[in-house]
C-alpha positions as CSV (number, residue, x, y, z in Angstrom):
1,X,-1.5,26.7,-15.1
2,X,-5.2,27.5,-14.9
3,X,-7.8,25.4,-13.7
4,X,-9.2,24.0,-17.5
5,X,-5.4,23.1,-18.0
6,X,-5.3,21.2,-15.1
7,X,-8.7,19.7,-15.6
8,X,-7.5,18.4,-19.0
9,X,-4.5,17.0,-17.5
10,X,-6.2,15.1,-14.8
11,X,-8.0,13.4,-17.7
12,X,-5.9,12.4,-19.5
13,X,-4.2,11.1,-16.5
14,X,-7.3,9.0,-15.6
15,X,-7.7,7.7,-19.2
16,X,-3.5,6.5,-19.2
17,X,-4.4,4.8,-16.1
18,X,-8.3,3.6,-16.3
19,X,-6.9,-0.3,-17.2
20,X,-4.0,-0.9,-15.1
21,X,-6.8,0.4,-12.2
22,X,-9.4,-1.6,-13.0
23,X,-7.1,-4.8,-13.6
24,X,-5.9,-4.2,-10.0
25,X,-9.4,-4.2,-8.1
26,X,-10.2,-7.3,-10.3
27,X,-7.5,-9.0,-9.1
28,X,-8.3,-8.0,-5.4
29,X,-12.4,-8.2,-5.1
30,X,-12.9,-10.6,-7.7
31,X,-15.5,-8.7,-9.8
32,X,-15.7,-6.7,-13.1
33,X,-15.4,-3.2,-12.8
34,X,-16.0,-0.3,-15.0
35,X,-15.7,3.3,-14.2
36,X,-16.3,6.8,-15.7
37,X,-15.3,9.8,-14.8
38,X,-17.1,13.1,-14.8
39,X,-15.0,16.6,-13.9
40,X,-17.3,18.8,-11.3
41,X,-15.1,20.9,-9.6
42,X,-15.5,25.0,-9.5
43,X,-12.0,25.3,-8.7
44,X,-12.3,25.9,-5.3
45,X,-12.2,22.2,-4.1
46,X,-12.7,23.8,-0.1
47,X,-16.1,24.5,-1.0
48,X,-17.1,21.8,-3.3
49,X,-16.0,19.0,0.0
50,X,-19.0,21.1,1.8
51,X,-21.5,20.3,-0.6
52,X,-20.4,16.2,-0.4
53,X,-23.0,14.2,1.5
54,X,-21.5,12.7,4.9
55,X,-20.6,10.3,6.6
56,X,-18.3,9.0,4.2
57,X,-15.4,6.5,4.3
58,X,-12.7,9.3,3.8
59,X,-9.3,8.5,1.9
60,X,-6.5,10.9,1.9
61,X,-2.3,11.1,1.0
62,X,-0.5,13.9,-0.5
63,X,2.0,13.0,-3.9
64,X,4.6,15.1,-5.2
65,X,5.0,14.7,-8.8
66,X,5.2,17.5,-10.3
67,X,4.5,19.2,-7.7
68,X,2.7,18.4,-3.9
69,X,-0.8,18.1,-4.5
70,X,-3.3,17.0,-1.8
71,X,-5.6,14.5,-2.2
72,X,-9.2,13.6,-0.5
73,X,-11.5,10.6,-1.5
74,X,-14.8,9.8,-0.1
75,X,-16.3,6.8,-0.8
76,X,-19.8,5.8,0.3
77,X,-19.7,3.1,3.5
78,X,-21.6,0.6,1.9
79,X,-19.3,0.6,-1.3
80,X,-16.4,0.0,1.2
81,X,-18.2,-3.1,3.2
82,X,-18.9,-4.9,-0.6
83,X,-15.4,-4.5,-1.4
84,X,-14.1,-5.9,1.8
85,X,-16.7,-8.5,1.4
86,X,-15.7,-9.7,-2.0
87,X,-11.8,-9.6,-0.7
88,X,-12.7,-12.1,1.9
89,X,-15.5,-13.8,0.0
90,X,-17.6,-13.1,3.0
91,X,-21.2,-11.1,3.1
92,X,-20.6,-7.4,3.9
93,X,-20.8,-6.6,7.3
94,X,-23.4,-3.9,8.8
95,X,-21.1,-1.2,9.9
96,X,-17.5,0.0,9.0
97,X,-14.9,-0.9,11.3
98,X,-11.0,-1.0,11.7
99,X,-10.7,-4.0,9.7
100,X,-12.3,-2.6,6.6
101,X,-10.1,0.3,6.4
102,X,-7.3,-1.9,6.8
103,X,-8.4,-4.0,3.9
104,X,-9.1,-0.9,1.7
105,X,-5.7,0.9,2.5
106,X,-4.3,-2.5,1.0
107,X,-6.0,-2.2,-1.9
108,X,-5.1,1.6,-2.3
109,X,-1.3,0.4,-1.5
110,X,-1.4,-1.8,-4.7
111,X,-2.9,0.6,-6.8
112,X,-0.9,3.5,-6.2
113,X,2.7,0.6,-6.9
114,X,1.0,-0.2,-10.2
115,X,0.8,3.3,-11.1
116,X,4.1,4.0,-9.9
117,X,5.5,1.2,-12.0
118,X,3.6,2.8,-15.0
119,X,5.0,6.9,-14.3
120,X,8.1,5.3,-13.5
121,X,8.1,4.1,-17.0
122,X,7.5,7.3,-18.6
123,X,10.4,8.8,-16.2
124,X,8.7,10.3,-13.9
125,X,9.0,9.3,-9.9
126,X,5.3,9.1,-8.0
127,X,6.0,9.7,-4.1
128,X,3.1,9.2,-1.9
129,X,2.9,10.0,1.9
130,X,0.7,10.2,4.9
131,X,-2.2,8.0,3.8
132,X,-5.2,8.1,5.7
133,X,-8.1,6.4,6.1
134,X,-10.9,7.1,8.7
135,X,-14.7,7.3,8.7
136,X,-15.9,10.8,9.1
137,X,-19.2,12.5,9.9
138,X,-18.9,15.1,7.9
139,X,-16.5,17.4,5.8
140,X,-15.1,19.1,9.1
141,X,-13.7,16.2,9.8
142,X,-10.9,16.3,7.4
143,X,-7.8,17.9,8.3
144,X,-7.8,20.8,5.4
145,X,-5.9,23.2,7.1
146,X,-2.9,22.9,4.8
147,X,-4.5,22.3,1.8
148,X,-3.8,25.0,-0.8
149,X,-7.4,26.9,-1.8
150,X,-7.0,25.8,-5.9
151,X,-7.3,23.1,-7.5
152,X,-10.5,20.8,-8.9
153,X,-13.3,18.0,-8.1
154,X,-14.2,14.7,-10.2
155,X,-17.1,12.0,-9.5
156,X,-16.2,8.3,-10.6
157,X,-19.2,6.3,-11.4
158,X,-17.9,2.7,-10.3
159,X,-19.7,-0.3,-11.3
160,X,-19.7,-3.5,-10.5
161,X,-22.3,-6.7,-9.7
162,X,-25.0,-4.7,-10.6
163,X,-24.5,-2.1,-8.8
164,X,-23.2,1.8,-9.2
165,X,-21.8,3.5,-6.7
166,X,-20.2,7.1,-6.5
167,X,-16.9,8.6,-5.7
168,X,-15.9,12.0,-5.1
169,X,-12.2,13.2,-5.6
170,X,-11.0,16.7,-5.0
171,X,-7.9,17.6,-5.5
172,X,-5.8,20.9,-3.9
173,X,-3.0,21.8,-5.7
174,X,-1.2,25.3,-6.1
175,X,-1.5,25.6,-9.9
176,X,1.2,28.4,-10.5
177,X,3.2,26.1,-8.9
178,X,2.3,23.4,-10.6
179,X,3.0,25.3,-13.9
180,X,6.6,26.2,-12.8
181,X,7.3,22.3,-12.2
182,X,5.9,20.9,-15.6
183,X,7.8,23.2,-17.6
184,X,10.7,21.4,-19.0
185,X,11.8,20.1,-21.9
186,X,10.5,16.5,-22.0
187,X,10.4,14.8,-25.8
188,X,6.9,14.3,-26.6
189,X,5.1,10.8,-27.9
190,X,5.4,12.4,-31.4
191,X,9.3,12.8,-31.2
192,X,9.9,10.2,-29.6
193,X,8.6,7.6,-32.6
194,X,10.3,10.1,-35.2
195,X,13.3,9.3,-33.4
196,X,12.9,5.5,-32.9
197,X,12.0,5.5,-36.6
198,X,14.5,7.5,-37.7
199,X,13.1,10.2,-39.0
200,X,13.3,14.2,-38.5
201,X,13.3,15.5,-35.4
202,X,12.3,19.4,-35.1
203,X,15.4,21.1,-33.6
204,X,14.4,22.9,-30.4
205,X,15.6,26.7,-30.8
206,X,16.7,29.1,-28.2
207,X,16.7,32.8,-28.9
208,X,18.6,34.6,-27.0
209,X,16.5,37.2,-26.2
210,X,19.2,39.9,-25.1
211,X,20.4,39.6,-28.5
212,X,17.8,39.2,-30.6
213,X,19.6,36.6,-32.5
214,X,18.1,33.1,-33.2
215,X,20.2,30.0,-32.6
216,X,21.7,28.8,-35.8
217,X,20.5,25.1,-35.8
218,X,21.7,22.1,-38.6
219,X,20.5,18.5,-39.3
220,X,23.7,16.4,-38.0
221,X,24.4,13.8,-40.6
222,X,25.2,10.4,-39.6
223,X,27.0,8.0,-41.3
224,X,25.0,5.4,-42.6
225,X,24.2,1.6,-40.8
226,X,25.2,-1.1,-43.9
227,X,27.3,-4.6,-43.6
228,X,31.1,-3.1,-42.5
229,X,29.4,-0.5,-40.0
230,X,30.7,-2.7,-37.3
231,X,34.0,-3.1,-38.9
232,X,37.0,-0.6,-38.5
233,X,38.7,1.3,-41.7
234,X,40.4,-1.7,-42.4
235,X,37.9,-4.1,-42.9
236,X,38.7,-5.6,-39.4
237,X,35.4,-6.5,-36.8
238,X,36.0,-3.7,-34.1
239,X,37.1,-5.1,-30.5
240,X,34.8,-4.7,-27.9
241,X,35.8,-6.8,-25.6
242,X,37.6,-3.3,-23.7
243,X,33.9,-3.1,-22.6
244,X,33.0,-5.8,-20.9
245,X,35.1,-5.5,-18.2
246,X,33.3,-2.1,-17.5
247,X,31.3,-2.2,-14.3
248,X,27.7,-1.0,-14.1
249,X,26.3,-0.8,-10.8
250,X,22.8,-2.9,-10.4
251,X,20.2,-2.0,-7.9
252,X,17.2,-3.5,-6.7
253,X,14.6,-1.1,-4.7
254,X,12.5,-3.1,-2.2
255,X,10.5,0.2,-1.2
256,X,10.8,3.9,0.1
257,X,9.5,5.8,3.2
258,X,9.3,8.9,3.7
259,X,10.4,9.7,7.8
260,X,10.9,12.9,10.0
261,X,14.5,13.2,11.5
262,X,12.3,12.9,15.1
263,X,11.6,9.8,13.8
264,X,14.7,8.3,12.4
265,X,16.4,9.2,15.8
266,X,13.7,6.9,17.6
267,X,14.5,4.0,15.5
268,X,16.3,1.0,17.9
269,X,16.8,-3.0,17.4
270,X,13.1,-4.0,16.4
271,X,11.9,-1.4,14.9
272,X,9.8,-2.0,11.8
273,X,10.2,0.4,8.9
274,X,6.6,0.1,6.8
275,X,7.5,1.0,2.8
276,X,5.4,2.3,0.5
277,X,5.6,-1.4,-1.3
278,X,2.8,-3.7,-1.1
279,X,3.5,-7.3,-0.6
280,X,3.8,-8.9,-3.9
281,X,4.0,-6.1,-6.5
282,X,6.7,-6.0,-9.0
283,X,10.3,-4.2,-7.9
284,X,12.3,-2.3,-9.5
285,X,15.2,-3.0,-11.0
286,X,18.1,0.1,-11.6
287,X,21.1,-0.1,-13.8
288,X,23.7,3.2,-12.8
289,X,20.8,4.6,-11.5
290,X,18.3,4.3,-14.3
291,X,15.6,2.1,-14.2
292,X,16.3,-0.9,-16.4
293,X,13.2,-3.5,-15.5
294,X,11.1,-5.1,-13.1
295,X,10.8,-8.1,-11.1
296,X,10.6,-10.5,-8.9
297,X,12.7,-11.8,-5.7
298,X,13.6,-15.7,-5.5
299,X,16.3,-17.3,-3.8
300,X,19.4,-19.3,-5.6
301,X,21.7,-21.4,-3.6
302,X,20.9,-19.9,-0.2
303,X,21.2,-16.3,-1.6
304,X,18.6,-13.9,-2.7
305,X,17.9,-12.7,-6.4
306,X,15.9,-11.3,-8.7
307,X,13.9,-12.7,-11.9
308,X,13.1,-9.8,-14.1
309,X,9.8,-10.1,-15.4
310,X,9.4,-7.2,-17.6
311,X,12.0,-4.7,-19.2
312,X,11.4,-1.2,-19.9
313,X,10.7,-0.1,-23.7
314,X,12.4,1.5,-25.4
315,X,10.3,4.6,-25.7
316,X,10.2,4.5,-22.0
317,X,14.1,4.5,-21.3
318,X,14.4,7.4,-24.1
319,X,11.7,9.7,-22.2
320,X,13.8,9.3,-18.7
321,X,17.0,10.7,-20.9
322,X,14.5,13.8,-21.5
């Protein structure tokens, strides 16, 4: 993949995403928010952190989807005290302290679970570890070493009260090895609607390249959906009551984490276990090990259960099959 490609990619990313993030930090800090973005990166995203102004309120994690890429945030202090201001309904405070980080890796918790819950909807599982927060002096401060040297830099333009503030995102990803991981053979949005209305689908050829022969492909034809389709050759209403006895295994996922064998070994009575869940968001609900809806925990007769709130679309549960 070269840098452009993966420039593009990040926005549309950004622009799939843009509501469900700016829904979120309404809900937290009670204001209106708008944001643009703005791609500045040379492709060496090492350099372009050395050119950032410090100190900055620094924000880093790693995901893995499609690939691990590396992520750094710096946000300007002040941005950071309004936000934690407007959580609390309180005047910002004068300085940045453990408190306000603490507050603002909340509020990155519930973002990153609301764009989970969208990826997980187009099939595709977001894993994020080692989140970081910390107040640094300047760009040496950031622990870089492992960072890959490619990958890009954006600016967001965040507004809100009257105010614009600046963010700076660089991202370090190793693009060939990005390239190997996207390629697949996902159905696009375009096939996808063909199929749901029923029309042509392009047949996806292989040659065999030894060979030199192409695949010989034919339109499948279907019998057609009228009155008796649900009848058997004798006019008779088909059984299907040999199907409801069929068990289907239903899971509900509370949260993951992400742990070191060290660490697993080190686990006794007591021990908390923090997920990657924030308190509140939506959970996930998995039939045979597909993901079926979302919801919400309650408690029937002494026993714990789940109201589902929202079910996948249809075009979603089609893309997971892909």
């Amino acid at each position: 993949m070269t840098n452009e490609d993966f420039n593009t990619k990040l926005n549309s990313r950004f622009e799939s995403i843009r509501d469900v993030v700016l829904d979120v930090l309404s809900q937290l800090f009670k204001q209106e928010f708008a944001i643009d973005q703005a791609i500045v990166g040379t492709g060496s995203p090492k350099a372009d952190i050395q050119n950032d102004t410090f100190p900055k309120v620094v924000l880093s994690f790693q995901t893995e989807t499609p690939a691990p890429i590396h992520h750094v945030w710096t946000l300007p202090s002040d941005l950071v005290l309004k936000l934690y201001g407007w959580m609390i309904d309180m005047d910002p405070d004068e300085a940045v302290s453990d408190d306000h980080l603490e507050g603002l890796k909340e509020g990155v918790d519930q973002i990153i679970g609301q764009i989970r819950a969208i990826l997980d909807g187009e099939g595709v599982s977001l894993q994020v570890n080692d989140i970081q927060l910390i107040v640094s002096e300047d760009a040496s401060g950031i622990n870089l070493a492992d960072a890959p040297d490619e990958g890009t830099a954006s600016t967001y333009t965040v507004q809100a009260a009257g105010e614009s503030f600046s963010i700076n995102h660089y991202l370090f990803a190793d693009l060939a090895n990005l390239t190997d991981s996207a390629e697949g053979g996902s159905l696009s949005d375009d096939e996808i609607e063909k199929m749901l209305n029923g029309d042509d689908v392009d047949a996806r050829v292989n040659v065999d390249e030894d060979l030199g022969q192409d695949v010989d492909v034919q339109q499948v034809e279907f019998g057609a959906f009228g009155e008796n389709a649900g009848n058997s050759a004798n006019g008779q209403p088909r059984n299907i009551d040999m199907l409801l006895d069929v068990d289907l295994e239903v899971l509900v996922e509370l949260g993951r984490k992400t742990m070191l064998i060290k660490d697993v070994l080190k686990l006794g009575k007591g021990s908390v276990v923090e997920l990657d869940k924030a308190a509140g968001e939506p959970l996930g609900i998995f039939v045979n090990g597909r993901k079926l809806a979302e919801g919400e925990v309650v408690v029937v007769d002494d026993h714990f259960g789940i109201r589902i709130t929202q079910l996948a679309g249809q075009a979603e549960r089609i893309k997971s099959l892909g």
